[in-house]
Structure formats: C-alpha cells, structure tokens
C-alpha positions in Angstrom: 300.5 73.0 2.0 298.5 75.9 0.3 294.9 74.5 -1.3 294.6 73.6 -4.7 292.2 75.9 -6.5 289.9 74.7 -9.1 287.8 76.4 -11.9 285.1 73.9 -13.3 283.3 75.4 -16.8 280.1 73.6 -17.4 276.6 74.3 -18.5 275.4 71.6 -16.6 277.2 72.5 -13.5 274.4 71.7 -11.5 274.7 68.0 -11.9 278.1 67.9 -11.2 277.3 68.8 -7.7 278.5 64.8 -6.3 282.1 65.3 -8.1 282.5 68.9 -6.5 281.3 68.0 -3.2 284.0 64.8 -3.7 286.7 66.9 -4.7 286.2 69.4 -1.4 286.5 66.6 0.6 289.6 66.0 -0.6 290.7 69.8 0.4 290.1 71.4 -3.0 288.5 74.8 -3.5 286.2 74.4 -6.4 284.8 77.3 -7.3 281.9 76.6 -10.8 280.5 78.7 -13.9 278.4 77.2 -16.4 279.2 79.4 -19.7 283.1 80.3 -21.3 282.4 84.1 -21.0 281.9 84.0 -17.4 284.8 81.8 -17.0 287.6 83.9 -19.2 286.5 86.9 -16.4 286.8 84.4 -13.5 290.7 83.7 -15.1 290.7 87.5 -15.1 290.0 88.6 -12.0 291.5 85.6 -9.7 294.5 82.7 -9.8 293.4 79.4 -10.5 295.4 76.1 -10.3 293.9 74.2 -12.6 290.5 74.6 -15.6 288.4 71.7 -15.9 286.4 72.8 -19.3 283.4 71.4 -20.9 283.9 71.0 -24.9 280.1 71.3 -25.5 278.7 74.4 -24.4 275.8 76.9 -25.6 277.3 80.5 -26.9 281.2 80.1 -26.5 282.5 76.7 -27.0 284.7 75.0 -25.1 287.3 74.9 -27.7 287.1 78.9 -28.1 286.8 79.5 -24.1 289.8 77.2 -24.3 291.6 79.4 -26.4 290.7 82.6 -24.6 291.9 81.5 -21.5 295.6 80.3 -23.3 295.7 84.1 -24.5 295.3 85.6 -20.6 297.9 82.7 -18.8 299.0 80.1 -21.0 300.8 78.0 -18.4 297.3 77.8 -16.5 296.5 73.8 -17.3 293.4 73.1 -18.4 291.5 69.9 -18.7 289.2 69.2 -21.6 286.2 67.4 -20.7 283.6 66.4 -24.0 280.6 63.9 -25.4 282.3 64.3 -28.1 284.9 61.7 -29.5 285.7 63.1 -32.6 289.2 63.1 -34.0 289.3 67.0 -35.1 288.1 68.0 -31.6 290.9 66.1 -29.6 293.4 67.4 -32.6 292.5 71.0 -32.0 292.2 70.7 -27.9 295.7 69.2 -28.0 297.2 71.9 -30.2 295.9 74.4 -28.1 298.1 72.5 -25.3 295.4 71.1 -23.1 296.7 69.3 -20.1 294.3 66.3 -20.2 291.2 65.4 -22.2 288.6 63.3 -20.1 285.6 61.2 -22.3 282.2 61.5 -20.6 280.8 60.6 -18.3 283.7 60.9 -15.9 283.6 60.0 -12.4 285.3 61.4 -9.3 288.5 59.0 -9.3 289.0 60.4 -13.1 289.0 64.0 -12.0 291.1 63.3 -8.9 293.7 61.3 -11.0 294.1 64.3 -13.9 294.5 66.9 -11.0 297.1 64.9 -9.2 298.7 64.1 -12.8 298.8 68.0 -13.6 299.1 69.7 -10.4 300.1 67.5 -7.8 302.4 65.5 -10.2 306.0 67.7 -9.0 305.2 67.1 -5.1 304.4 63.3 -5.7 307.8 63.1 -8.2 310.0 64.9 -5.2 308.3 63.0 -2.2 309.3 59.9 -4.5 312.1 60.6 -5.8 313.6 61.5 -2.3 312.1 58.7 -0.6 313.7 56.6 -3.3 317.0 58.2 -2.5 316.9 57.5 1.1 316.8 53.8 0.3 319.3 53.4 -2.2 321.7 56.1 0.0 322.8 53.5 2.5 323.8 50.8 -0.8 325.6 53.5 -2.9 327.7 54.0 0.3 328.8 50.9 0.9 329.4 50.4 -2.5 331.5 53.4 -2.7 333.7 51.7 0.2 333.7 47.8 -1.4 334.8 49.3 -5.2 337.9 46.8 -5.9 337.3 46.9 -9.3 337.5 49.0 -12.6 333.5 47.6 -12.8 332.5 48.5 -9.6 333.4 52.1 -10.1 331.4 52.2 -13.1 328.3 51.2 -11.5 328.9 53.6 -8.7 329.2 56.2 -11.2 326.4 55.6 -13.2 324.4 55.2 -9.9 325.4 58.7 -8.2 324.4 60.2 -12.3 321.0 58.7 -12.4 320.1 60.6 -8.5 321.9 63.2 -9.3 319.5 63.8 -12.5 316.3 62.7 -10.7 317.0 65.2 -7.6 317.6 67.9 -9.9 313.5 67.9 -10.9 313.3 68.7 -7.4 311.8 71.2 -5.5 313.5 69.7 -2.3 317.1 70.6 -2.2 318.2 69.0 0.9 318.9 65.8 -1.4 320.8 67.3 -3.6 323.3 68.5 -1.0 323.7 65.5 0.8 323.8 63.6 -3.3 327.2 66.2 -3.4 328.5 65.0 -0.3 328.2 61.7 -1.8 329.5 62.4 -4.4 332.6 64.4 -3.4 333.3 60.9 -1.1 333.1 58.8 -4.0 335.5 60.8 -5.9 338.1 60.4 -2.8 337.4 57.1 -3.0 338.2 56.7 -6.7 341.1 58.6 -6.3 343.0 56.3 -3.9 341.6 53.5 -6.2 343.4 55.4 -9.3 346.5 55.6 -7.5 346.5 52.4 -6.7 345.1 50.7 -10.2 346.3 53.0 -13.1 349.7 51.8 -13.4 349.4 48.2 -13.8 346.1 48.9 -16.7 348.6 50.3 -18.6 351.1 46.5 -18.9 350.3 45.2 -22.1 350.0 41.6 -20.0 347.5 43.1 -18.0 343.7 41.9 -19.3 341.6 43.1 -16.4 341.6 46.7 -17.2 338.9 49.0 -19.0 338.7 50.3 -22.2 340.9 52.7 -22.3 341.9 55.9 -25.0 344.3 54.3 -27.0 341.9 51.1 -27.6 339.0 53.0 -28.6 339.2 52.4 -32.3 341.1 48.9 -32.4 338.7 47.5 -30.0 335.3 49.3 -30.9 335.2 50.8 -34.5 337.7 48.1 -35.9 335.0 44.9 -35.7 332.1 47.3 -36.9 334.2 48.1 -40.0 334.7 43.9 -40.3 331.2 43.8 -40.6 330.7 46.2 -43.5 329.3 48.1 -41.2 329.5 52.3 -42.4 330.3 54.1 -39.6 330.3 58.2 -38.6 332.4 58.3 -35.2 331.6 61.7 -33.4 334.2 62.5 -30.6 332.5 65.6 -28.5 335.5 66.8 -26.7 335.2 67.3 -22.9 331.7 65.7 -22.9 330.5 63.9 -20.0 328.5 60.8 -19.3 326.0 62.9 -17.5 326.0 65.0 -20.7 325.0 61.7 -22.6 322.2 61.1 -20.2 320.6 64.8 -20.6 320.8 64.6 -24.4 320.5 61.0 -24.6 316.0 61.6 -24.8 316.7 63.7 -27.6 318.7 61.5 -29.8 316.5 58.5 -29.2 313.6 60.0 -31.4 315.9 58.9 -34.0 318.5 56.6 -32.9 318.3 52.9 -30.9 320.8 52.4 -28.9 322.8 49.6 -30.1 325.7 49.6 -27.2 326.1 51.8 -24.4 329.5 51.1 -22.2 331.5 53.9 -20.0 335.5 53.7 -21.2 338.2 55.5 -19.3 340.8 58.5 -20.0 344.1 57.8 -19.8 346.5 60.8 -17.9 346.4 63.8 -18.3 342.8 64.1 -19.0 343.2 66.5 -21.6 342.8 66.4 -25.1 347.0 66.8 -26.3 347.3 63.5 -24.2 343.8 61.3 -24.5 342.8 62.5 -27.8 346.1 62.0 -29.7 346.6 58.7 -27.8 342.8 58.1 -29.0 343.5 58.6 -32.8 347.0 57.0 -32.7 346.5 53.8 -30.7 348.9 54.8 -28.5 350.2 55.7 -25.2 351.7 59.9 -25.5 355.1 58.1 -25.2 354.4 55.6 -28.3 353.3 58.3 -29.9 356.5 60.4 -29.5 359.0 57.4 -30.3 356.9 56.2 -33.6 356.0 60.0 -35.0 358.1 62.7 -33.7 356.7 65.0 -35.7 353.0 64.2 -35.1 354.1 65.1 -30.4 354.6 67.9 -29.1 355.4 68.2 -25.7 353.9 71.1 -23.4 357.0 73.2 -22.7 356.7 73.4 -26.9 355.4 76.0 -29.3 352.4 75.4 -31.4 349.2 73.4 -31.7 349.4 70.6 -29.3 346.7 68.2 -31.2 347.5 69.5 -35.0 347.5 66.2 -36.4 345.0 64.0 -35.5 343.8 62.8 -39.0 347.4 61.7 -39.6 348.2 59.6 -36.7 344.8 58.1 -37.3 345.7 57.0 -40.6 348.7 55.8 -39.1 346.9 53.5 -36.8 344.2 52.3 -39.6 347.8 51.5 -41.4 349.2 49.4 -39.1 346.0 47.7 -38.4 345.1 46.5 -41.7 343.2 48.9 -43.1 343.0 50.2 -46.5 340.4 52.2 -46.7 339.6 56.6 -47.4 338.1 57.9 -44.0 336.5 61.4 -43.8 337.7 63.3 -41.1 336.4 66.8 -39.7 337.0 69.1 -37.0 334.1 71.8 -36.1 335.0 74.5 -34.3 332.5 76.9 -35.1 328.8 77.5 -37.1 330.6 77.8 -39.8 332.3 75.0 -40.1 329.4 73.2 -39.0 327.2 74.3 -42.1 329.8 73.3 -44.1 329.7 69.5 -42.8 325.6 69.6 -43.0 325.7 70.9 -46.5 328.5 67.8 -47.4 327.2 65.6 -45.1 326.2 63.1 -48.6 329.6 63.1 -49.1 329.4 61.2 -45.7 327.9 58.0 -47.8 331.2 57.7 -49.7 333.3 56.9 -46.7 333.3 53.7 -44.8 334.1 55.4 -42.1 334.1 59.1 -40.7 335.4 60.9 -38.0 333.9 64.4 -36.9 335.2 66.3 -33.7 332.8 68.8 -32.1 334.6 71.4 -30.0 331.8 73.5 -28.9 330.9 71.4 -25.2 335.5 72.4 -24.8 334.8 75.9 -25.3 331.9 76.3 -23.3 333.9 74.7 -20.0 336.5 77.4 -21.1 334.1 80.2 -21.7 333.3 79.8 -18.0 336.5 80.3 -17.2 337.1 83.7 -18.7 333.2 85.0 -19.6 331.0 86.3 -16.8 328.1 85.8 -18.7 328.8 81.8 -18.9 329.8 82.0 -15.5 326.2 82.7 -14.6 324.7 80.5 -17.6 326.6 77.5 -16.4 327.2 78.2 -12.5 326.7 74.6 -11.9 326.6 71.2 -12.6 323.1 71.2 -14.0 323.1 74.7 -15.3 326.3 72.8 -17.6 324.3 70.1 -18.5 321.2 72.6 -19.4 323.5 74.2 -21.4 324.2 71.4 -23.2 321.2 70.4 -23.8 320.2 73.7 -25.1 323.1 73.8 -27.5 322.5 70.2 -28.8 318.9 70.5 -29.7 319.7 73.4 -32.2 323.1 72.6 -33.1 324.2 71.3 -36.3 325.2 68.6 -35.1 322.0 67.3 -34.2 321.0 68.4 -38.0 323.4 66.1 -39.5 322.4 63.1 -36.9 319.1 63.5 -38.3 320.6 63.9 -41.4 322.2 59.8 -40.9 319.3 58.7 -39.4 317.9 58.1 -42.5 320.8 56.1 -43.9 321.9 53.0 -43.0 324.7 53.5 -40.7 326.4 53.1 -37.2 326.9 55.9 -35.5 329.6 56.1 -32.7 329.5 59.2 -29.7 332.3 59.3 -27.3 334.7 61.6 -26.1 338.6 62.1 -25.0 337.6 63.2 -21.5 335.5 65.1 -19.0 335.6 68.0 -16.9 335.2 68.7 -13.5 333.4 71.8 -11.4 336.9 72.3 -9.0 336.2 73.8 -5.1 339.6 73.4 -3.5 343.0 75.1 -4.4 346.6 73.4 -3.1 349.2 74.8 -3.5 352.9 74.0 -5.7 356.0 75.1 -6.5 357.4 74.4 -10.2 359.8 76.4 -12.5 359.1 78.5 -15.5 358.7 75.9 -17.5 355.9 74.1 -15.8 352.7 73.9 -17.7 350.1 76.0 -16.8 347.3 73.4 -16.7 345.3 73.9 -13.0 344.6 69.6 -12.9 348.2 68.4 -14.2 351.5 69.7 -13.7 354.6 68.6 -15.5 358.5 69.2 -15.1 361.4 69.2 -12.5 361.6 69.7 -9.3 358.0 70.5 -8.1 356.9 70.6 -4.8 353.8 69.6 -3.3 352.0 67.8 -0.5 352.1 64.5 -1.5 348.6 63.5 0.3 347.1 66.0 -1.9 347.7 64.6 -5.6 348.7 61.5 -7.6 352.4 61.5 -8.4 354.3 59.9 -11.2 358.3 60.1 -10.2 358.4 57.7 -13.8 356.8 58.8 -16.6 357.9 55.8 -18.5 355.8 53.9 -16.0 353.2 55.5 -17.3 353.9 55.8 -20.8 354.3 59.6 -21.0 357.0 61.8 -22.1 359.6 63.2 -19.9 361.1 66.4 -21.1 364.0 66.3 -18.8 365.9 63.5 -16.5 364.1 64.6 -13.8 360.8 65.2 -14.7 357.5 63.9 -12.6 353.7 64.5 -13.1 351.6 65.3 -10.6 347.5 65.2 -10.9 344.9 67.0 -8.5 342.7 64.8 -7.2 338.8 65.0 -6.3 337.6 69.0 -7.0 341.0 70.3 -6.1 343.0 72.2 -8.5 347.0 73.7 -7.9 348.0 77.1 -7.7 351.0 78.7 -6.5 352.2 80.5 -3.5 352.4 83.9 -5.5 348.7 85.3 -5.4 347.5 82.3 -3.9 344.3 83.9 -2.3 343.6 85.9 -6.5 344.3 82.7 -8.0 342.0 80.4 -5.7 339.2 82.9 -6.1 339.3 83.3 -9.7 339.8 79.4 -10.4 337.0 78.4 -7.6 333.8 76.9 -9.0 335.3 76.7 -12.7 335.3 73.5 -14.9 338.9 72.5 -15.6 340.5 68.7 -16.4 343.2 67.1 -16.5 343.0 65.3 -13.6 341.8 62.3 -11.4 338.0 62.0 -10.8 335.2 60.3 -11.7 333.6 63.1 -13.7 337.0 63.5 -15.8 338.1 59.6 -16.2 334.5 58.1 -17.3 333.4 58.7 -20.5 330.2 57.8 -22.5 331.0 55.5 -25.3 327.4 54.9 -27.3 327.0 53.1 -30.5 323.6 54.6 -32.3 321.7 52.2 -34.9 319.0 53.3 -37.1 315.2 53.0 -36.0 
C-alpha cells in the first residue's frame, strides 16, 4: 500500500517534532514548513495526501494559505489546526471546505484519527464493508433458499439492496460480482416462488397475500383521507426500491418518514396493466367488464393508459368518496413548471395525484440513445442517474414546496425495471405484443422451463383477446426474442432495462408515506 504523504504548515514546527516523529512511526512521510508562502510552493512543486495548517501564522495566515492552496488542487484536504476558537474563524475555514478543524493543543491520537477520517477513511469503509459482507453472505443464502413467504422475500430483497449500495462505495469489486451472483440466484429463486404463489394472492378469500396494485389506494390512501388527513400521492413510474434508497437522504432534509412498506406489482409489470389496475381498484379484467371504454387491450390502437383520472374517480365513487381530487401527469419540464407554479392550488384538494414519467423515459432512452446507454450502463450508473435528476428536478421543487404545509405525502410506483442479460427465444403470430418481458396471444411457443405461463387468463384476472389466448412472462434477467434475427435482436436488447416480467427488481416497489418535519 503506497505511503501517505503529509504536508504540516506551522511556525512552530520545531515543537511539533514528538507528533511528526509519532506519525513516521506509523509509516507516514511528513515532510514540514513553518510559513504559508513556503507551503503554497511545496503544493506546487510535489503531491501531497493530506495539509495539516496552522490558523495563526506570521506573514500569510493560515486562512489565506488555506485559500491559496484550494486555488492550485482543491480536492487536496486540508486540516485546520488554531488557538483560536472564534466563531468567524471556523465559519470562514469551513467555507473554504476544510477537511477537519483541530482545537489546540492537539496530541498525536487527534492527528492520527483526522488523517484516518480523511484519507484512510475509503480503505477502512471497503475493508469493512466487505468484511461485513462476508458474514452476512452465508445468512442471505440460506434465506434466499428458506423464502416460503410473501415476507420473507421482502426481507431478502431489502437485504441484497442495502449490500448492493454499500459495495458500490467500494474500491474492491470482487464483492460486487459475487453480490450479482447472489442476486441473479435470488431472482431464480423468486421466480419459482411467483409461479408457485401469484395465483392464489389474487382469490378474494385469500388474506395472506401482499399489498398488491389494485389495493394501493383502498388500503393506504383511503384511511389517511378518514383522518382528515391532506394528501399529495406521487406515482414515479418504473421507479425502484433501490431508487427510493439512493434518493431517500435527499428527501429526508425535509420529510420524516412516516411509513415505509415494499407492495407488489401485479402481471404484466407494465404500466397499461399495474397502473390502471392501481387507479381503478381493479384487476385489468375488472377493469374491462366494469368500463369498456376506460381498457384497451394490446393488439388495440391508441393510448393504453389514457384514462387514469377517470377510473380513479370511479374507484373514489364506489368507495364512498365525495370529494374533488387534483390529478396531474408530467411528462416533461414543461409541464413540470406548470405544476410548481400551481402547486397552491395543491392546498384546495384533499387529495392529489401527480405522475412523474421522467425515471419511464430514462429506462427507454437507454434502449434507443447511445448516449444513455453509456450514462446508465449499469445498475448504479441508473440509480446515479436518478439521483442526479431528482435533486434538480421539479419535482423535488414542489416537495419542498409541501414541506412547508401540513400534509401527507405518498411516493410509490406501478412497477420496476430490470437490467436483462439472457435472450430465449418464441414463436407468436402477428398479433403478439411486442413487449420483450410479456407476451400475449395464441398459440405461442416456448420452453416452458424458461418463463411463467398463464394457459387462463381468467385465473389471473387478465383479458383474453381470443379463446385461446395465454401469457407468458420472462423470468430472472431473461427477455424473448424470436427465431428471425435472433443473434441482432439479443445483441441489441442485451444489457437494456425492460419490464413486464417476473423478478424481484420489477415486482417490489417502494411504497413511503412522508410527514412533515
């Protein structure tokens, strides 16, 4: 491991000798000068790891050699060290983006402790985190083989989410790639659990089952609206739970967290199906029986979710309720100014319902776009992105916007996305859809082994264009393509985010109530 080099600025240098001589016996290179011009040409003329700067010196202060240094490497950290406990001092030092600020005298274990906090601190976070890993590795397996339950899936999932954030600070990426590995076996683990579970959540008698799309709203939003509460429901479409988790720092400068849960798709995972069945309260069948003219089916022409705001009202109908809701799509910036310059408006509505696109378009964008091929080429580049986006969106504007009112805010989504690896191939007529997790129609052919198959689609509450139509939905990080072009196909679809499908990153969804600090 290469040696940490130190620069220690101090007029009385020669008293310091004890803490230098300390410091090399811990394998430092120290190297001294005891006045700021002489150490602005040291920064100039060699690499240093870390400053450790006097405040009170003769000629150029430490405040002025502090600044001078900033100006020639500003990511070079620097540690303040003073006498002097005034308020302004510590003010300035830490808007000129000190590292540390040490109160004299110091002794040795205080100078060791701020170097290992500002230079060591990556290595020691990796050699922890990784250690940590290793541990908990061996328990995330065998809970990945003992999930019976709808609950034990969850806490896998949120599990394999919290590693796979903390190895991402990494340096190390050897965790990371056996994390995948894990990962990819817990998805083909959840998969056989899906075929064998999802059916029976979806019997009415059935209690034991999650919270599902078409009970978001009767079993969540419903009882906050019983207790007067106002409430702004955000649906994010195609946002993940590790989404939630990357942004999650951001929004809690404002926001508590009131509830936090993790609710479940129904299938397809895609929005015509989880979203509508979101805002109706109903299964896509229901939903085609009750409003005809709200469904459209996917060999159809037109807008697939076009009327969202109506079969919501038609839910808050049949469940009581009498109130005006605000409802708002954003698609674009402009649209999203629009909603920050009415969002007073907001305060006339017991409830409101805003859904952001952007997060849809992005997994789309990556699809098509080079450019967002390279900005999002992975999991955590997607999630950086996201990030990224939030922070200056307007959508963060109007939360901070509500966080100064009194009011409930709700963040969930209709489904996920998944990074797909793995083409299999199947056969379908002309008037399959053209969806790369889902297929539906007549007569397809496919390896069985390979996906999860509904022969029924009244089983599972989902229309059925034809006598003999079926469903079929890729499992893990596969994705179908046909015979014709298989080889183009594969290699244009590889490494894309697509849904639709049956995985964890798809199925579980963040569903987060925010109160006001």
């Amino acid at each position: 491991m290469k040696q940490i080099k130190i620069l220690w600025v101090d007029d009385e240098i020669e008293l310091l000798k004890p803490h230098i001589l300390f410091l090399k016996s811990k394998n430092y290179l120290v190297e001294t000068v005891n006045n700021g011009n002489d150490a602005i040409e040291s920064v100039k003329k060699q690499n240093f790891d870390i400053i450790l700067l006097d405040e009170n010196m003769p000629g150029l202060s430490g405040l002025e050699t502090l600044n001078e240094i900033k100006n020639l490497n500003p990511a070079l950290p620097v540690v303040m060290i003073t006498k002097n406990e005034e308020e302004y001092i510590m003010d300035e030092a830490i808007g000129a983006k000190i590292s540390d600020y040490l109160i004299k005298p110091v002794n040795p274990k205080q100078i060791l402790l701020s170097i290992k906090k500002n230079i060591d601190r990556q290595r020691l976070i990796t050699q922890k985190a990784t250690s940590e890993y290793q541990s908990e590795f061996q328990n995330i397996s065998v809970k990945i083989n003992d999930s019976f339950s709808y609950k034990d899936w969850i806490e896998v999932y949120k599990k394999l989410v919290y590693w796979e954030l903390e190895l991402e600070k990494n340096e190390d990426n050897a965790m990371e790639e056996i994390l995948k590995l894990q990962k990819s076996e817990a998805n083909k683990e959840f998969s056989k659990f899906i075929k064998k579970n999802y059916l029976s959540w979806l019997s009415p008698q059935n209690e034991e089952k999650p919270l599902l799309s078409p009970n978001i709203f009767k079993q969540k939003i419903i009882p906050l609206l019983d207790k007067n509460e106002q409430v702004v429901v955000i649906v994010i479409d195609n946002f993940r739970y590790d989404q939630w988790k990357y942004i999650q720092p951001e929004i809690s400068k404002y926001f508590n967290i009131y509830e936090e849960e993790i609710s479940f798709s129904i299938l397809p995972t895609v929005t015509q199906y989880s979203r509508n069945a979101m805002f109706a309260g109903l299964m896509p069948s229901e939903i085609e029986k009750l409003y005809p003219e709200f469904w459209l089916n996917d060999e159809d022409e037109g807008g697939k979710n076009l009327y969202e705001e109506e079969l919501l009202k038609k839910q808050l109908s049949r469940l009581g309720r009498k109130e005006n809701f605000y409802f708002d799509k954003i698609t674009n910036i402009r649209g999203g100014k629009k909603l920050i310059d009415n969002a007073a408006t907001l305060s006339n509505y017991k409830l409101s319902v805003i859904i952001i696109n952007f997060i849809d378009m992005l997994s789309h964008a990556k699809t098509d776009m080079e450019m967002i091929k390279e900005l999002a080429g992975n999991d955590a580049a997607y999630r950086s992105v996201t990030l990224s986006w939030f922070v200056h969106s307007t959508l963060f504007e109007l939360l901070k916007i509500l966080s100064q009112k009194k009011v409930k805010i709700v963040i969930t989504t209709d489904h996920g996305t998944i990074k797909v690896n793995k083409p299999t191939k199947i056969i379908g007529d002309k008037n399959t859809n053209t969806n790369l997790r889902y297929k539906q129609g007549k007569n397809l052919n496919y390896n069985r082994k390979e996906v999860f198959e509904i022969l029924n689609p009244a089983q599972a509450y989902l229309p059925s264009t034809h006598i003999s139509s079926s469903y079929v939905f890729a499992l893990n990080d596969n994705f179908f393509a046909y015979p014709n072009n298989f080889n183009y196909y594969a290699n244009y679809y590889r490494d894309t985010f697509q849904h639709g499908g049956v995985s964890l990153e798809e199925m579980l969804l963040p569903f987060v109530i925010l109160s006001n600090k």
